[in-house]
C-alpha positions as CSV (number, residue, x, y, z in Angstrom):
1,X,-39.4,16.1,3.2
2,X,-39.9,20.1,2.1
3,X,-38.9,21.6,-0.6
4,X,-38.1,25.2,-0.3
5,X,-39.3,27.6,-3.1
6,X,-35.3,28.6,-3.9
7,X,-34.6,24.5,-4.5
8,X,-37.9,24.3,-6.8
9,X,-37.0,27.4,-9.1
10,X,-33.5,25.7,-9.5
11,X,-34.8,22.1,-9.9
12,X,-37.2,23.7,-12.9
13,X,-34.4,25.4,-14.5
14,X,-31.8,22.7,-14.2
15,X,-34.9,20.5,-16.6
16,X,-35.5,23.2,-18.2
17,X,-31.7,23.2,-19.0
18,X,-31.5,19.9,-19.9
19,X,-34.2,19.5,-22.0
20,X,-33.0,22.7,-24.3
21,X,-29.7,21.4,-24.5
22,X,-28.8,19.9,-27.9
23,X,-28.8,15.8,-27.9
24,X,-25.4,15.7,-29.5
25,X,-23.7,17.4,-27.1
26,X,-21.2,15.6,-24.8
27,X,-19.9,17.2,-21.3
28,X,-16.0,18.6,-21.7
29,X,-13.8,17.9,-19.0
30,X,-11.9,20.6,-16.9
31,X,-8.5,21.4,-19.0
32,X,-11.1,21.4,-22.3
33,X,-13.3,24.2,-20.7
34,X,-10.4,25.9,-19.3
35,X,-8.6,25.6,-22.9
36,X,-12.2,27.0,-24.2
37,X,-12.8,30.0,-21.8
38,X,-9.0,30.9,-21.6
39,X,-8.6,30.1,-17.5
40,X,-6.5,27.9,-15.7
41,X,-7.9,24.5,-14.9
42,X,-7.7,25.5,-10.8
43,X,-9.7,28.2,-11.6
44,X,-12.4,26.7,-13.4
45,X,-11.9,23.6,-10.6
46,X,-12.8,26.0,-7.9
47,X,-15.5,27.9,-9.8
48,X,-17.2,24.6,-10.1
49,X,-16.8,23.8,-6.3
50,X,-18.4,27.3,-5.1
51,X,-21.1,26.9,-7.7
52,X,-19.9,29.5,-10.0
53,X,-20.2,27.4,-13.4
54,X,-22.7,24.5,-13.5
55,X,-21.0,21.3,-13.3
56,X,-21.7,17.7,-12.3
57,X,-19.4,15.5,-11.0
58,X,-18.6,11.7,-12.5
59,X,-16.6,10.0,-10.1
60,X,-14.2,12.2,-9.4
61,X,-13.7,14.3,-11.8
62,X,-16.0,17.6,-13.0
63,X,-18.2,17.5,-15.8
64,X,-19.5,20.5,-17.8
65,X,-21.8,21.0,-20.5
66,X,-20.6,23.7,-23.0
67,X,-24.2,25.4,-23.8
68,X,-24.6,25.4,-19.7
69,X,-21.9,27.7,-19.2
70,X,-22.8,30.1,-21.7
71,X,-26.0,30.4,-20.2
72,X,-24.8,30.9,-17.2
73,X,-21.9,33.3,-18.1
74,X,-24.8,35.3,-20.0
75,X,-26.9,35.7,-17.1
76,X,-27.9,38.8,-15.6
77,X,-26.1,38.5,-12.5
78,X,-28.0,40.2,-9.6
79,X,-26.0,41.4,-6.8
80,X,-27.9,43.2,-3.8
81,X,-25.6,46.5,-3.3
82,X,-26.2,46.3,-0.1
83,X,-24.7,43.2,1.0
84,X,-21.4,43.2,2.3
85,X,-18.9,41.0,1.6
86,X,-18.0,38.2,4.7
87,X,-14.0,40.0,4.8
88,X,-16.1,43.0,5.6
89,X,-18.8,41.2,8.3
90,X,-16.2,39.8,10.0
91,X,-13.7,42.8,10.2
92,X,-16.7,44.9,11.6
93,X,-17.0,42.1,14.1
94,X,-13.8,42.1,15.5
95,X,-13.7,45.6,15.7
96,X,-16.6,45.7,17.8
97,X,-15.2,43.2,20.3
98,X,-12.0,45.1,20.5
99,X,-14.1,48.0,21.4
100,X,-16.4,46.4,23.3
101,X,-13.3,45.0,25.5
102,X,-11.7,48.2,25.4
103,X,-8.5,47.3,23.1
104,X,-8.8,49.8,20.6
């Protein structure tokens, strides 16, 4: 089995993570972080699932370490100004087919 480079850099900085975050510190559940941040529960629910905040899962329920998020809040986000977004990509596509079938 491979690993890519991408899964590497985040394997080193999720133990890099780990072992900077303080030993007393225990993981808050969703309504505490959403209590915390000033969100809705769904919200932070679905930031979790897309991989917006880092979060483990313990059965069946999300998990989130406190000094995590903050780093990751805190980040430099880097967005590629050329990208466009999937809405975008996909309305470009189906106006191409309607051309290309002549329904314009």
């Amino acid at each position: 089995m491979y690993i890519t480079e991408e899964r590497l850099r985040q394997i080193i900085r999720e133990e890099l993570q780990a072992a900077l975050r303080p030993a007393d510190e225990e993981p808050m559940g969703v309504q505490e972080l959403a209590d915390h941040l000033g969100l809705s529960a769904y919200t932070v629910s679905r930031k979790a699932i897309t991989g917006d905040l880092p979060a483990f899962k313990v059965g069946k329920t999300w998990r989130f370490y406190l000094s995590d998020v903050r780093a990751a809040l805190t980040a430099p986000s880097v967005i590629d100004p050329w990208q466009r977004s999937p809405r975008s990509v996909a309305a470009h596509k189906a106006a191409a087919t309607r051309k290309r079938n002549g329904n314009l």
